[in-house]
MARFI-800887 format. One record per residue: residue in one letter; x, y, z negated of N, C-alpha, C, O in turn. Coordinates in steps of 0.001 Angstrom, whole numbers, padded with zeros to 6 digits, always signed. Layout:
<recs>
AXYZXYZXYZXYZ...
</recs>
This chain:
<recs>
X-199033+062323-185729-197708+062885-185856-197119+063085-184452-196832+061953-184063X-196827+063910-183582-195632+064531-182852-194097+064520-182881-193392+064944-183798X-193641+063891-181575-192093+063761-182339-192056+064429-180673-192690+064246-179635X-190779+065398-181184-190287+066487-180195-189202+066089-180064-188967+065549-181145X-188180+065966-179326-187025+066256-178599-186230+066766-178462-185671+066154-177551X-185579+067647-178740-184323+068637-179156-183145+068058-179007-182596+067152-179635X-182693+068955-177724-181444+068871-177383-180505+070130-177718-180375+071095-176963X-179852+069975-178994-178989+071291-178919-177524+071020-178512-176939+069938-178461X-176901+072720-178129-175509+072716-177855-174996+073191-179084-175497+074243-179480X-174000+072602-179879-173100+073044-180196-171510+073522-179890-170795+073035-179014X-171180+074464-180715-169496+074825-180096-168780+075049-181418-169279+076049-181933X-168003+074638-182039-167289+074721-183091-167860+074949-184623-167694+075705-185580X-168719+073691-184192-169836+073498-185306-170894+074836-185518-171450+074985-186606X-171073+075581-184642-172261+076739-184655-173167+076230-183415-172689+076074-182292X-174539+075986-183734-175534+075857-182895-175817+077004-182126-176350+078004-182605X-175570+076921-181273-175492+078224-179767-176965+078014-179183-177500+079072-178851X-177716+076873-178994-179000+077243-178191-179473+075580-178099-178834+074560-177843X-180929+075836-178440-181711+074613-178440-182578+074346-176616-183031+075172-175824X-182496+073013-176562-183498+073168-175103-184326+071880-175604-184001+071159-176547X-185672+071707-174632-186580+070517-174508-185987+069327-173702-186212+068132-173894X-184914+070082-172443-184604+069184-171671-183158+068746-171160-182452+069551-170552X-182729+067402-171435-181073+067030-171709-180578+068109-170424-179858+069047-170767X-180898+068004-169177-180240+068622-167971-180248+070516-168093-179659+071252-167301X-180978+070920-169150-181185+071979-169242-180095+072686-170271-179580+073801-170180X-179907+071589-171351-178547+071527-172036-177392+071516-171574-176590+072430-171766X-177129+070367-170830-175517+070412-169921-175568+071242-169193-174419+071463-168809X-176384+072008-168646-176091+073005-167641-175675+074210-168122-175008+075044-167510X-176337+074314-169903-175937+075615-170486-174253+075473-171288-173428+076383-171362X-174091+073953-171856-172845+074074-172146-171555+073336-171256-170476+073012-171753X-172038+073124-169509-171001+073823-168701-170530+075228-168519-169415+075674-168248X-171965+075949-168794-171812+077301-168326-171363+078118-169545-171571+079331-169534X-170644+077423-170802-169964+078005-171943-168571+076965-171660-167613+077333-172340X-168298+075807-170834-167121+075724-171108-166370+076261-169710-165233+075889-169421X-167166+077206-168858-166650+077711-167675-166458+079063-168951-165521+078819-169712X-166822+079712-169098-166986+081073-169870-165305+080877-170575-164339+081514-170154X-165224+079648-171951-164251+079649-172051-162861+079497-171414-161812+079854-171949X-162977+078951-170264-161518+079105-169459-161495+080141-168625-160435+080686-168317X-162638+080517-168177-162352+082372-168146-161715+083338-168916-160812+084140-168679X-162611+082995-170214-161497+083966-171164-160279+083493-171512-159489+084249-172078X-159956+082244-171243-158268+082301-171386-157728+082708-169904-156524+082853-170110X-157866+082870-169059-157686+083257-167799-157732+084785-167575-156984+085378-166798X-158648+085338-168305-158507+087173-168626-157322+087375-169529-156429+088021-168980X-156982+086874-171174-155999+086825-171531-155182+086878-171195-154477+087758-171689X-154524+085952-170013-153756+085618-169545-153150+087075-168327-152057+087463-167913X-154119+087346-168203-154107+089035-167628-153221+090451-168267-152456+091292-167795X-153876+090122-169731-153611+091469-170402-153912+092632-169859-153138+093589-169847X-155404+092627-169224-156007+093630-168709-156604+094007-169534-156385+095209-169684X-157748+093379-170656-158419+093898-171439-157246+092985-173161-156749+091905-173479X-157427+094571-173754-157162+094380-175096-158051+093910-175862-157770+093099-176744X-159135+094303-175665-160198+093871-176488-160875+092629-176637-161734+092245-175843X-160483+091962-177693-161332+090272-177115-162916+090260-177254-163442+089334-176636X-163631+090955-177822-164640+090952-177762-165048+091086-176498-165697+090171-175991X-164695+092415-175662-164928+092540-174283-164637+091536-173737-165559+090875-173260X-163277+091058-173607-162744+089648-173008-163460+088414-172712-163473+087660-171739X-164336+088441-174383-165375+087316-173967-166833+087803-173363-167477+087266-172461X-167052+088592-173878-168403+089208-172920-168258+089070-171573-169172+088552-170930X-167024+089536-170910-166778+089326-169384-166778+087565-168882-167400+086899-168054X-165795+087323-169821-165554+086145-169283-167514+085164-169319-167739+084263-168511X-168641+085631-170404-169637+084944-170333-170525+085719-169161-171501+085192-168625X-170085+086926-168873-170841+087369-168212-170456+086619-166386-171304+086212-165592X-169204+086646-166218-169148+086138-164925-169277+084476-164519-169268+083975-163395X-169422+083702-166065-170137+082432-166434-171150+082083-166129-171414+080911-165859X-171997+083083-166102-174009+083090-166119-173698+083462-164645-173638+082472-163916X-173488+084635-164042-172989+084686-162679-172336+084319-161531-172020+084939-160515X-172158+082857-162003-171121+082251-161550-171480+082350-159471-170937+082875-158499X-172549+081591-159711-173035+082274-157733-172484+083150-157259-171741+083057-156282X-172761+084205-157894-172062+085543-157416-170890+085468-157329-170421+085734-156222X-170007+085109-158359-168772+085338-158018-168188+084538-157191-167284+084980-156482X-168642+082991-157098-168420+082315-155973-168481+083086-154117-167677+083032-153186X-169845+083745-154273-169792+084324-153070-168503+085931-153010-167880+086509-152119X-168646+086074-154402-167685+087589-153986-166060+087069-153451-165416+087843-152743X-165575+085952-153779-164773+084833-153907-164215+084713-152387-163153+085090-151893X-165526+083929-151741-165836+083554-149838-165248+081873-150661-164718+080979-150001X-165434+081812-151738-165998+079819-152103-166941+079536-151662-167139+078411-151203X-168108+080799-151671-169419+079844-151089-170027+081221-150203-169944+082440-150354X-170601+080413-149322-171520+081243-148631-172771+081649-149332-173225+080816-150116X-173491+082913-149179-174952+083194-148982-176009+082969-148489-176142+083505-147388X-176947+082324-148874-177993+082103-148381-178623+082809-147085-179098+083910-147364X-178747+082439-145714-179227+083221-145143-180760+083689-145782-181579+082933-146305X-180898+085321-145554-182252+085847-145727-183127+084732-145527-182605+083815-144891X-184654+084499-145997-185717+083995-145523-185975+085124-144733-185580+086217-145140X-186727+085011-143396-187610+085943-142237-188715+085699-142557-189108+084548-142741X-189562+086914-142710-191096+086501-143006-191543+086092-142337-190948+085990-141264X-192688+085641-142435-193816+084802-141660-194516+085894-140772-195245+086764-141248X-194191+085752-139281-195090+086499-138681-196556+086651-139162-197169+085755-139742X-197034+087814-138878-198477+088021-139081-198786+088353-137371-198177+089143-136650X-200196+087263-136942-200534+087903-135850-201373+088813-135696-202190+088996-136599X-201398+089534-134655-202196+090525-134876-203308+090634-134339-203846+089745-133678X-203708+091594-134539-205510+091518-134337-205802+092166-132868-205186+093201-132618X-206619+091690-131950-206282+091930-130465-207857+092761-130763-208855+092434-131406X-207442+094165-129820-208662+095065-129988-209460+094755-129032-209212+094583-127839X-210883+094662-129864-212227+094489-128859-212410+095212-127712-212066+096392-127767X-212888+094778-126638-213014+095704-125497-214364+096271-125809-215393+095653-126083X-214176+097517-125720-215290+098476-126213-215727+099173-124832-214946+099321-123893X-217138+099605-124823-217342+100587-124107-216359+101988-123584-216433+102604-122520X-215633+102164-124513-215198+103740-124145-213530+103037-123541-212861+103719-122764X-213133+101942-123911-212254+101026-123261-212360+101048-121569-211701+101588-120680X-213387+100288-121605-213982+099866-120559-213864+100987-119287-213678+100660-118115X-214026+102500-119820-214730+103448-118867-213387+104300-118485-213456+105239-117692
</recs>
């Protein structure tokens, strides 16, 4: 027999998403209780009428949250990685070199 592990999130008694791993869970239902004080924070706007949209935005800049941190100047960007030099290949001295 196999015994599995299941960590689900719930939100107002509807199961939103199952994971294998507890840290994989809290990370998804921080990133639904950031979503929800977004959308009361768009509300609070009366920019969008539409609550459907309202919450789409508000989950969309939830999952994005990096980004908007950096569009923000809360957080910095990662400097680029620089590739790994490649050295290069030093040409043989050839006869027609040579002459």
């Amino acid at each position: 027999m196999t015994v599995i592990v299941k960590y689900v999130v719930e939100r107002n008694g509807e199961e939103k998403m199952t994971f294998t791993s507890k840290a994989e869970a809290d990370a998804y239902d921080k990133m639904l209780d950031m979503a929800d004080e977004l959308f009361t924070l768009l509300g609070q706007s009366e920019l969008l009428d539409n609550e459907e949209k309202q919450e789409e935005l508000a989950l969309y800049l939830a999952k994005h949250k990096e980004e908007v941190l950096y569009a923000l100047g809360a957080k910095r960007k990662p400097a680029p990685k620089k590739p790994k030099a490649v050295p290069e290949d030093k040409p043989e001295d050839t006869d027609e070199q040579a002459a």
